[in-house]
N, C-alpha and C positions, 0 to 999 in steps of 0.2 A: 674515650673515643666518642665524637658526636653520634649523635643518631642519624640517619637518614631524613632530609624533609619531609613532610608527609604531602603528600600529591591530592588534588582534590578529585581529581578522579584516574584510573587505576588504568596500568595500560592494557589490561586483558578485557577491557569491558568497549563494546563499540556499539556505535548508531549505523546503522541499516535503513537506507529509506529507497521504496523498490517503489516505480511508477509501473503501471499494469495497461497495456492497452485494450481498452474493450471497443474496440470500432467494430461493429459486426460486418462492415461492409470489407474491412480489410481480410478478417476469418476465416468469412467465406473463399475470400481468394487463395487461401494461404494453404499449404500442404499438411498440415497438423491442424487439428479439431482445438478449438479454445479449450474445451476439456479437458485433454490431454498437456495441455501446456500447464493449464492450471494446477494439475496434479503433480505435476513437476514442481512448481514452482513451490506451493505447499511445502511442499516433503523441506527444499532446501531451507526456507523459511522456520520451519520444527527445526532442522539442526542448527542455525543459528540462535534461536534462543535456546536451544540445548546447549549448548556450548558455554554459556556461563548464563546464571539468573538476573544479569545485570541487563545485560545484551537488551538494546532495546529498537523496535520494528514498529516503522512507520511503512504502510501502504498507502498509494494514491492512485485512484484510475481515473483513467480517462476517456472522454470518449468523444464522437463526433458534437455534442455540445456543448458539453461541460466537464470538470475535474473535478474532484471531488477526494478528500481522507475517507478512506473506507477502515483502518486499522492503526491503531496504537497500541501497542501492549504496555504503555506506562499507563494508559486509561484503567482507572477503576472500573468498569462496567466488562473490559474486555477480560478479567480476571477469571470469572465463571461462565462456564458453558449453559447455556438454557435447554441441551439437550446432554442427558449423561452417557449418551452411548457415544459421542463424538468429543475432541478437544476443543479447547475454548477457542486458539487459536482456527482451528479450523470454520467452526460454526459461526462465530462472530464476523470472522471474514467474508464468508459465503452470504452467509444474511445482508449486508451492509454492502457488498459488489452485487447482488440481486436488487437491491432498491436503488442502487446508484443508476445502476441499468434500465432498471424502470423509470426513472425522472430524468433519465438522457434521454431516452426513447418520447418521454413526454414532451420535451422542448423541442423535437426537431419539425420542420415547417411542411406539412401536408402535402401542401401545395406544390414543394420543389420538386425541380423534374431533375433525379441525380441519373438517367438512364445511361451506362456507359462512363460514368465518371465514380469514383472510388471517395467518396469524402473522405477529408483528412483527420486527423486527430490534433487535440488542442495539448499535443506534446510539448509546447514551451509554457503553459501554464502548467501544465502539471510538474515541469523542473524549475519552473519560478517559487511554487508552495513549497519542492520539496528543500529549495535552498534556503527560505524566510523560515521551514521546521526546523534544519539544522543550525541555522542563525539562532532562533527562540530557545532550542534545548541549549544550546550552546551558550548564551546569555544568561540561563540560567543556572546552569553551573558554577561560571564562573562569579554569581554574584549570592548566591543563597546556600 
């Protein structure tokens, strides 16, 4: 009897790629605390790479001026935590959406008068990156 083909990649193993919105102007409007959403979102993000060690988690936030990858867990650096009382995934996330936050907050314009008006988020860049990740991981599979 033949063997089965072998597949180059496995059907239990899957790409994850989560856009986060950090617009604080929206936050504040909103009925849930960012923090509280964020700890949600965390927790689901751990069971997904629990779920098999293939499993791989791309983050991207956004915010009122820019987009930004804040997490990859195929990256070598996201591997170890720089603090041991917390997980990698957690720490490295938090760190990297803290300075994203800080260099949105850098770029927005002094000057503007947003009194009464809610800025938007840059939600179609942030699902233009995350399609050209999935494109990229996806080319890369199939070619190496």
């Amino acid at each position: 009897m033949p063997s089965a083909p072998s597949k180059l990649y496995a059907d239990d193993v899957s790409l994850l790629v989560v856009t986060l919105d950090t617009n604080p102007f929206f936050w504040s409007t909103f009925s849930v605390p960012f923090s509280d959403f964020l700890s949600q979102v965390l927790a689901f993000l751990n069971s997904i790479l629990l779920l098999s060690q293939l499993n791989q988690l791309v983050v991207i936030a956004t915010g009122c001026n820019s987009c930004g990858y804040v997490y990859d867990s195929a990256s070598s650096k996201n591997l170890v935590s720089p603090t041991a009382s917390m997980p990698a995934l957690y720490s490295n996330l938090l760190h990297n959406l803290e300075q994203f936050v800080a260099r949105d907050q850098k770029l927005a314009k002094p000057d503007h008068d947003t009194r009464g008006i809610v800025p938007a988020s840059l939600l179609s860049g942030a699902l233009s990156m995350a399609l050209c990740c999935i494109l990229l991981i996806d080319y890369y599979i199939l070619h190496f």
